[in-house]
C-alpha positions as CSV (number, residue, x, y, z in Angstrom):
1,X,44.8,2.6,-134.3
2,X,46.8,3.6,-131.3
3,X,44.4,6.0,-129.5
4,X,47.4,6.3,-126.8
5,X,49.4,8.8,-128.6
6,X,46.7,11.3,-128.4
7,X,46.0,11.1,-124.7
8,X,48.1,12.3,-121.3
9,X,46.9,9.8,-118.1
10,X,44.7,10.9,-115.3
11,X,46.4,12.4,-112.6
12,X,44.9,11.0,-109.0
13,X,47.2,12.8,-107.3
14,X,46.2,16.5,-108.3
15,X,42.8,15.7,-107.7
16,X,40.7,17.1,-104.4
17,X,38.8,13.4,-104.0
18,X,35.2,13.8,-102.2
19,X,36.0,12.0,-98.7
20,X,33.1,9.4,-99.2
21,X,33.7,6.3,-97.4
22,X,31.9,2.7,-98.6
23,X,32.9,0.3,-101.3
24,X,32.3,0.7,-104.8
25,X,32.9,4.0,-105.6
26,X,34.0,5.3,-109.2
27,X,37.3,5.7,-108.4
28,X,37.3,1.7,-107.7
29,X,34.9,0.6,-110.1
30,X,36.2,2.1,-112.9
31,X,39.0,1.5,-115.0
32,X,41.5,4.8,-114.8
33,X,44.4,5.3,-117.3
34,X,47.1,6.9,-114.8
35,X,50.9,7.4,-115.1
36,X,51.0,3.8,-113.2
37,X,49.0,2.0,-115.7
38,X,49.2,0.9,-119.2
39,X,46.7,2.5,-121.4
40,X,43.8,-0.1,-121.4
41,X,41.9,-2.1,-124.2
42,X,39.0,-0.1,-125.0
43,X,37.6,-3.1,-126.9
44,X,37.1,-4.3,-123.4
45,X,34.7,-1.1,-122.6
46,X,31.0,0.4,-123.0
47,X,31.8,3.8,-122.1
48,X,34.7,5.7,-122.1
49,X,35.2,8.9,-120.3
50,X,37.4,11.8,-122.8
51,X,39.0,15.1,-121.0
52,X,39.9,18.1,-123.7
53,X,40.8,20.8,-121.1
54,X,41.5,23.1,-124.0
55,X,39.7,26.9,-123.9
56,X,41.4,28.6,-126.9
57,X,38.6,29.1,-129.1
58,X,36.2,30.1,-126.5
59,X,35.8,33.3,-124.2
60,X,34.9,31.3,-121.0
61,X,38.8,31.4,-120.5
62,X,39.4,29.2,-117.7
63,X,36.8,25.9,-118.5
64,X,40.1,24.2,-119.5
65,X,40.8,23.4,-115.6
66,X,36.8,21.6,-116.3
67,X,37.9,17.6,-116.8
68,X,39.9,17.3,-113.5
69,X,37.8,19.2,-111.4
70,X,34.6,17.1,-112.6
71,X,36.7,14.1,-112.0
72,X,37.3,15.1,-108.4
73,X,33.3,14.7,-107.7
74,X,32.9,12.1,-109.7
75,X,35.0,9.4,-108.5
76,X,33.6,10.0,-105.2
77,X,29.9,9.1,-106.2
78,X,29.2,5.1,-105.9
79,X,28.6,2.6,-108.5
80,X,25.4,0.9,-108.4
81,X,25.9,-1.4,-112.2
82,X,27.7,-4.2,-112.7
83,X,26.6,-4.7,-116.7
84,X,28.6,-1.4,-117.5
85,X,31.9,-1.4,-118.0
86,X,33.9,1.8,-118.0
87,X,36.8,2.8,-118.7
88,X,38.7,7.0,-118.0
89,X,41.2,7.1,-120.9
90,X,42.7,10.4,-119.7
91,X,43.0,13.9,-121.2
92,X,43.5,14.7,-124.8
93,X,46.8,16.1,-125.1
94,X,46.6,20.3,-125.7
95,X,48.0,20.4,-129.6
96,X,49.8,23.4,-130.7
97,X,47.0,24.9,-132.1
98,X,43.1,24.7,-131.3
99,X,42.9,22.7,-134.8
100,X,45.2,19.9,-133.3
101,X,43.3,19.6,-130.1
102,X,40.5,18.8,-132.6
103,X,42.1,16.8,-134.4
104,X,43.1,14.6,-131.6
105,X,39.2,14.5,-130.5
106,X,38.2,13.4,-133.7
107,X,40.6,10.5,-134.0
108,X,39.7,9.3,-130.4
109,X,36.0,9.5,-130.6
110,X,36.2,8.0,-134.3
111,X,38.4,4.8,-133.0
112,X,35.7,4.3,-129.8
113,X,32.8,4.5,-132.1
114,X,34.6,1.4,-134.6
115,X,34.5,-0.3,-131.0
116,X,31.0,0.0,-130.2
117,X,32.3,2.2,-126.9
118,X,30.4,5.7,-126.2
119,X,32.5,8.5,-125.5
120,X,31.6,10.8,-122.5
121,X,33.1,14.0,-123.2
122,X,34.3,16.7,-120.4
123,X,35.4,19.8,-121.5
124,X,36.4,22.7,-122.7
125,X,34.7,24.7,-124.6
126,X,31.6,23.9,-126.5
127,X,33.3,24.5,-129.9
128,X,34.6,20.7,-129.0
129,X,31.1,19.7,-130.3
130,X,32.4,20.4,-133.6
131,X,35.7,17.5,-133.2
132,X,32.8,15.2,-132.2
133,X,30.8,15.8,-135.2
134,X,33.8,15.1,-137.0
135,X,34.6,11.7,-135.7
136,X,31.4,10.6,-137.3
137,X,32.4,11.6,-140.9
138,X,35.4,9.1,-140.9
139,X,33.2,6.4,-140.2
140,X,30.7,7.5,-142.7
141,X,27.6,8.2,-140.4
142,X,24.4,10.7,-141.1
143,X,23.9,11.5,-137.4
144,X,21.5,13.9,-135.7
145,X,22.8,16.3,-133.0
146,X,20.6,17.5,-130.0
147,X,21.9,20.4,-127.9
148,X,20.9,21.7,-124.3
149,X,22.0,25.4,-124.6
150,X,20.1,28.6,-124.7
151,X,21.5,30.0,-127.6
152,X,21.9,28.4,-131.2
153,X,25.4,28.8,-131.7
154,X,25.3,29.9,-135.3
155,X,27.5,33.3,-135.6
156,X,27.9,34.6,-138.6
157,X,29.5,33.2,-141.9
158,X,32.7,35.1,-141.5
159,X,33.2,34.2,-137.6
160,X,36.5,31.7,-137.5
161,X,35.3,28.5,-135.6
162,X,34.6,29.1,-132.0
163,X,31.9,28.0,-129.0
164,X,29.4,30.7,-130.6
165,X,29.9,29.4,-134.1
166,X,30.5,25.6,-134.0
167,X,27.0,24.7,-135.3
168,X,26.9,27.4,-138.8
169,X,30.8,25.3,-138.9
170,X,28.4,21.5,-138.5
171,X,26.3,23.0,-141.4
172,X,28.4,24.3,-143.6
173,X,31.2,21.4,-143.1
174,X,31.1,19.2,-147.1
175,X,31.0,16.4,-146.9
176,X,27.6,17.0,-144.4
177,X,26.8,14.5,-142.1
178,X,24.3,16.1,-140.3
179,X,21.0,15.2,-140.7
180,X,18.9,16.5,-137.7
181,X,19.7,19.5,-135.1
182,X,17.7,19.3,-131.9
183,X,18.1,22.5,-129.6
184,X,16.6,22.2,-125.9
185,X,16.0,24.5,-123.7
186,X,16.5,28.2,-126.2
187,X,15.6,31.0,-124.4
188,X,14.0,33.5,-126.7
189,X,15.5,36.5,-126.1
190,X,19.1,35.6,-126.2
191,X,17.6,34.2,-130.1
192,X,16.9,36.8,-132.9
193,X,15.2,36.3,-136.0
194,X,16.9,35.3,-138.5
195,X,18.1,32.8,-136.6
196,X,14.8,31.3,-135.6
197,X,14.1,31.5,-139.8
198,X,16.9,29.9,-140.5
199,X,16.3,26.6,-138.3
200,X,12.7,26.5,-139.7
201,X,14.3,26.6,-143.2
202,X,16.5,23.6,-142.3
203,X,13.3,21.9,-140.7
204,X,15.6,21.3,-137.7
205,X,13.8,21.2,-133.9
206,X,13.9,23.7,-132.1
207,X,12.4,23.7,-127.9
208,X,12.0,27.1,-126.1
209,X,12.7,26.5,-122.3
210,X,9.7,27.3,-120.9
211,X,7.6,25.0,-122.9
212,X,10.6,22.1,-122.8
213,X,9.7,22.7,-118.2
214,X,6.4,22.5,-118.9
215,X,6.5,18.6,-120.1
216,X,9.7,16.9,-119.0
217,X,8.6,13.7,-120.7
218,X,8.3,15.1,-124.1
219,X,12.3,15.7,-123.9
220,X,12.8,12.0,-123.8
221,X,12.3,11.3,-127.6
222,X,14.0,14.9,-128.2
223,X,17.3,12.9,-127.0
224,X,16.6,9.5,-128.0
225,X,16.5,10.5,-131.5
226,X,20.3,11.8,-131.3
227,X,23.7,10.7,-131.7
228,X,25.6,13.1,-130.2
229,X,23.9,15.3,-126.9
230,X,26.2,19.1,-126.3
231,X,25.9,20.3,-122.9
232,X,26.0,24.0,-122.6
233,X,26.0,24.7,-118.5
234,X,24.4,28.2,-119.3
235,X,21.8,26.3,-119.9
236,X,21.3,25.5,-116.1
237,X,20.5,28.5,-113.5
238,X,23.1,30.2,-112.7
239,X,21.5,29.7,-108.9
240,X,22.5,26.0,-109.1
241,X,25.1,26.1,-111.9
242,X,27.7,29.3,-111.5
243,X,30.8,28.2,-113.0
244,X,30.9,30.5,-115.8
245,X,31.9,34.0,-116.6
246,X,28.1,35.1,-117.7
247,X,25.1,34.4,-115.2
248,X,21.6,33.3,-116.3
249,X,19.3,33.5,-113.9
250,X,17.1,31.2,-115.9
251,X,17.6,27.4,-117.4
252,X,16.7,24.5,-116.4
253,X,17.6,23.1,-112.6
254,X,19.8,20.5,-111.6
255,X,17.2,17.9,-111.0
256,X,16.1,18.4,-115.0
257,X,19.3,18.0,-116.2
258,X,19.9,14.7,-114.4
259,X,16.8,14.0,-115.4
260,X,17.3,14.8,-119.1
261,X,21.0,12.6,-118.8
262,X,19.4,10.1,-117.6
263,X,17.3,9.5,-120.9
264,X,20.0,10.1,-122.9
265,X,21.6,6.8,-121.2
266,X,19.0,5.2,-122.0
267,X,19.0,6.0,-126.0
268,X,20.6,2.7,-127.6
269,X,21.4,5.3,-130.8
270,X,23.0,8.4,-128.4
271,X,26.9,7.4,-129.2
272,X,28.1,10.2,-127.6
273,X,27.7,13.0,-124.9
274,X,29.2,16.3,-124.1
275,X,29.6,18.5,-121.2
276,X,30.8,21.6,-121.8
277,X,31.9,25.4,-120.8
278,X,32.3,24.5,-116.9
279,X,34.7,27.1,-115.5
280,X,35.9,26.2,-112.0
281,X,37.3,29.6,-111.3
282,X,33.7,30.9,-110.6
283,X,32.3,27.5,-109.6
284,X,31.3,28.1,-105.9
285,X,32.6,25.4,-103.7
286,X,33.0,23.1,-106.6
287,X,28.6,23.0,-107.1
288,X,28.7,23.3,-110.9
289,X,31.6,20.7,-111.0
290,X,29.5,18.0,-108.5
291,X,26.6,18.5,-110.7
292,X,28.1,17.7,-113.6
293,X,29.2,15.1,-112.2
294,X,25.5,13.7,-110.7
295,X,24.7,14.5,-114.5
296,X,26.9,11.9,-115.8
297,X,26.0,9.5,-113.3
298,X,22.9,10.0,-114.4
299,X,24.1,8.8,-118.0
300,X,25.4,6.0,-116.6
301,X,22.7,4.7,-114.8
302,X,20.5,5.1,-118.2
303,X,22.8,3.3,-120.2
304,X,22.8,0.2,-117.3
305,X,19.3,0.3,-118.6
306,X,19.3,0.3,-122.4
307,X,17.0,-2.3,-123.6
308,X,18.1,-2.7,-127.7
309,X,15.0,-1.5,-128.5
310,X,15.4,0.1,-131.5
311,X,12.7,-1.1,-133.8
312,X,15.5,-1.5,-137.2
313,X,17.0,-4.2,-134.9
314,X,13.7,-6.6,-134.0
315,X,10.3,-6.1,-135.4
316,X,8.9,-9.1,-133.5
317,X,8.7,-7.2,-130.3
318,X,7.0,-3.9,-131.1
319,X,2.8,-3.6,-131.4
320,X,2.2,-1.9,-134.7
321,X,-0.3,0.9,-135.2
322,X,-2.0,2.3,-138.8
323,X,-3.5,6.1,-138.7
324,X,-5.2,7.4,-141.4
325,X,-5.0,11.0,-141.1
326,X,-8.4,12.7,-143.1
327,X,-7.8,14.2,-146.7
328,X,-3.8,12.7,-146.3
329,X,-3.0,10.1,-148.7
330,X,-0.6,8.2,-146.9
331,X,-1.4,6.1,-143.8
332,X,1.2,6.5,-141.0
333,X,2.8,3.5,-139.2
334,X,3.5,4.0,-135.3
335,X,6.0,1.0,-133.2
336,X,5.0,0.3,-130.0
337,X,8.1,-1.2,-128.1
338,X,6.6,-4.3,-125.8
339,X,10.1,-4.1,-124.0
340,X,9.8,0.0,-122.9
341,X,7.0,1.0,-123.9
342,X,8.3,3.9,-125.9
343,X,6.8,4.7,-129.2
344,X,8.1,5.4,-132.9
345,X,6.7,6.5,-136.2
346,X,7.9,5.0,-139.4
347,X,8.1,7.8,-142.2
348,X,8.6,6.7,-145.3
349,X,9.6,8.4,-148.9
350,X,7.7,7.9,-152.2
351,X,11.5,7.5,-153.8
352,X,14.0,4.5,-152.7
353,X,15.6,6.0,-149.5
354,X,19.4,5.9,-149.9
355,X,20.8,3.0,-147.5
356,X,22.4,5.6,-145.2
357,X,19.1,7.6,-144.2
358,X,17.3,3.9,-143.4
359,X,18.0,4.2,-139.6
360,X,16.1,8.1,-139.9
361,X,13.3,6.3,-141.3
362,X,12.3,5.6,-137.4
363,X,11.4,8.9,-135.6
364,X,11.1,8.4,-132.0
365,X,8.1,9.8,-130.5
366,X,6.0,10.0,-127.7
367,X,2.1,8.7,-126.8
368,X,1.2,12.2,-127.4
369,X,2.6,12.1,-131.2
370,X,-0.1,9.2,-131.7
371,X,-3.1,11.1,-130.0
372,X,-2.4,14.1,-132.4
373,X,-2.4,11.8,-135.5
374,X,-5.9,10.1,-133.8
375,X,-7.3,13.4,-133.9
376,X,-6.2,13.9,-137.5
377,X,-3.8,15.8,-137.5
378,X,-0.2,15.5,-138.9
379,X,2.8,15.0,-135.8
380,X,5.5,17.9,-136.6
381,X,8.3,15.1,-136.0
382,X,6.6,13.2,-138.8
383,X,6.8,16.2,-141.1
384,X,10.1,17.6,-140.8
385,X,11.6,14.0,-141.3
386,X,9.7,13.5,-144.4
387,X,10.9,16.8,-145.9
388,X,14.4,16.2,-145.4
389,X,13.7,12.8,-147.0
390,X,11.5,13.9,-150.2
């Protein structure tokens, strides 16, 4: 399919480039789809970077400027991989309505996922999460979603489709395709009730901030268990994030989020990433903008080290470990990658697990997840995947 039709080139011109000297920055190392240039052969490509500067169904009016002014950091940072290659494929083009600009996404994303290339995201409004999830659906995937946002973005039933409401849209959407939610990084009081019931109900994981800051590490199998990772930047501090119409004093810093990117590059199952609800009109001389951009340098610099570790692939290189848990009939199975050093459990389903669950079969986890099934006790990762696949 001809991705082309859905996308406008980069403009080099209109952007305020960072005045870094040195060889090898982005703007060289990359390939950029411009008014000069025929649209490029993403089969070519590992990564491909997506702009959707559309803010319609959003109240951050003004993120739309977001793609463009992230570029203008980004392709000033330097480029220190040679085994990725990646490729800026321009903006999606604004359709008539919000439901065309979605439309567009989905078809874009859906086409680089067929090509094995991982679609880095820069939008817009967070509702864009939604497009995303769709591309998934026309290649038939159950994928899990993780989310770094203080807030759940469920609304309510009867809200239309919108950055507040894009998940309840994910959950509700038939066909589903959604087999995990992750949030990271909810801050309690922004969170009522029912809302907190409701993502117990659906055994999906949910991370308050403070206890997320508390163990950084313990993030790492949060993200490498997801296909997609949203981007919320009121999840940052407002002190080091401020482009957007409502401050939070809290969230996590700068150095976390790279931190958290980072990982997600590293995920060989994370297919595609987000960033989202950037408004430069209140983005202090361009900070917000230049750390998304360190952000998905970040990304970048995981993905130059992803490893193919995931233990469906190659069973020969992982140590295997058997727990019997006390008064629990079943003996649980831990992977040991001799390549990483990361760790995954193996949950398994009295009933023949349908083909398309298989790859959910292998939770990632973390040391920690082992010690707690030493001390016989049952992981909570372990548990919530089982239920979903009784």
């Amino acid at each position: 399919m001809d991705i082309s039709t859905y996308l406008e080139p980069v403009r080099i011109e209109k952007l305020r480039l960072s005045d870094s000297t040195g060889r090898y920055r982005l703007a060289e190392a990359i390939t950029i789809y411009t008014e000069d240039s025929t649209f490029p052969d993403i089969e070519k490509y590992d990564v491909a970077i997506i702009g959707v500067g559309d803010d319609r169904a959003t109240l951050n009016k003004g993120c739309d400027n977001a793609p463009d002014s992230v570029r203008s950091w980004f392709y000033g940072l330097f480029a220190h991989w040679n085994n990725v290659n990646i490729v800026d494929v321009g903006n999606i083009k604004k359709g008539h309505r919000v439901d065309d600009t979605y439309f567009a996404l989905k078809e874009v994303v859906s086409e680089l996922l067929k090509n094995n290339v991982v679609s880095l995201i820069i939008g817009g409004g967070q509702d864009l999460t939604y497009a995303n999830y769709l591309a998934y659906e026309n290649i038939g995937r159950i994928i899990n979603i993780a989310a770094i946002d203080p807030v759940f973005d469920l609304g309510h039933d009867e809200h239309e489709l919108n950055s507040k409401s894009y998940l309840s849209h994910i959950i509700l959407h038939q066909p589903n395709f959604l087999f995990n939610y992750t949030n990271i990084g909810y801050q309690t009081y922004f969170v009522d009730q029912d809302s907190l019931v409701l993502m117990k109900n659906l055994y999906f994981d949910t991370n308050r901030l403070g206890n997320v800051k508390a163990d950084m590490e313990e993030v790492e199998p949060m993200v490498r268990d997801a296909d997609i990772l949203s981007i919320d930047i009121g999840s940052i501090k407002h002190s080091e994030a401020p482009a957007m119409d409502k401050a939070m004093p809290n969230g996590f810093t700068g150095e976390e989020m790279c931190r958290i990117c980072r990982y997600a590059g590293m995920s060989d199952k994370l297919t595609s990433i987000g960033f989202y609800e950037l408004n430069p009109s209140f983005d202090d001389n361009g900070a917000s903008a230049h750390l998304y951009a360190q952000m998905m340098w970040y990304f970048l610099d995981g993905f130059s080290n992803r490893r193919d570790d995931f233990p469906a692939n190659d069973s020969k290189n992982y140590v295997k470990f058997k727990v019997q848990i006390e008064n629990f009939e079943e003996e649980l199975t831990f992977l040991k990658s001799k390549k990483t050093d990361r760790w995954w459990m193996i949950v398994s389903s009295k009933d023949m697990v349908s083909q398309k669950y298989k790859r959910h079969q292998y939770v990632p986890c973390s040391y920690d997840d082992y010690q707690t099934a030493l001390n016989h006790e049952l992981p909570d990762r372990w548990w919530k995947v089982q239920q979903k696949l009784m």
